[in-house]
N, C-alpha and C positions, 0 to 999 in steps of 0.2 A: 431553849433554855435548859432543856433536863441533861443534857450533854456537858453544859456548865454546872450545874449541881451535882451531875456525877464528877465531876472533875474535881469541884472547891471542897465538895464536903472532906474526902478522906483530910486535902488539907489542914483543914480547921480545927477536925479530931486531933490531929496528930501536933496539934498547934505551930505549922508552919506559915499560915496566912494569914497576914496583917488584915490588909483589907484589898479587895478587888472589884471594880466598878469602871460601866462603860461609862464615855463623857458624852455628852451634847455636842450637836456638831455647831449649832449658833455659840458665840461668845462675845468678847472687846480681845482687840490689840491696844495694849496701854504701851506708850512711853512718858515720860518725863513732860514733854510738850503737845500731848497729843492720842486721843482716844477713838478708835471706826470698831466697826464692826470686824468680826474675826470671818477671813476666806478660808476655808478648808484647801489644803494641796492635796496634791494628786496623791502623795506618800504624809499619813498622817495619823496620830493618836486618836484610836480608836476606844480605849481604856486602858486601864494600870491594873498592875497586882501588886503587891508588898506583898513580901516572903521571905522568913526568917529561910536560909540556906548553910552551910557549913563552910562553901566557898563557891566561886564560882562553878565548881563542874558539877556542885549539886544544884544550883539553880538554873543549870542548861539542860539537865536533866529533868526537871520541872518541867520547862518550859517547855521540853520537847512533847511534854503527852499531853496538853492543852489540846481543847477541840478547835483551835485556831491554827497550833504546826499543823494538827493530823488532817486538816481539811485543806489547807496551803493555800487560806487565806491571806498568804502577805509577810509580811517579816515580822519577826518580834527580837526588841531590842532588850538586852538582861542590860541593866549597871548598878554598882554596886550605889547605897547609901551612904554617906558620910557622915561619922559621928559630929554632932556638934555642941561644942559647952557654950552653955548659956551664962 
């Protein structure tokens, strides 16, 4: 974990990071007719970050010095948020 605290803190100072957290691998698959148990695939969410960025090649830049790229852990996927009016 302290490789993750080095990583989020500067973050948080600099107020770039919403919020970031790993997920459980138990859950539900819900549809409309119908609710099981959630399978993990082979390629899967691991956790999120939200992260205010200026556009994408600032948050590919983020994304690069994660202890996740630097260990090559696997892929991480950037996409943007969509404003939404309520």
């Amino acid at each position: 974990m302290r490789p993750w605290r080095e990583y989020l803190n500067p973050l948080m100072k600099k107020g770039a990071l919403e919020t970031a957290l790993p997920v459980q691998w138990k859950g539900k698959t819900v549809t409309s007719t119908d609710t099981k148990d959630y399978k993990p695939q082979k390629v899967d969410l691991g956790g999120y970050m939200i992260v205010k960025a200026k556009n994408m090649a600032e948050a590919v830049k983020i994304a690069k010095k994660s202890p996740h790229a630097m260990t090559r852990m696997g892929p991480t996927t950037i996409r943007e948020c969509v404003e939404m009016q309520m």
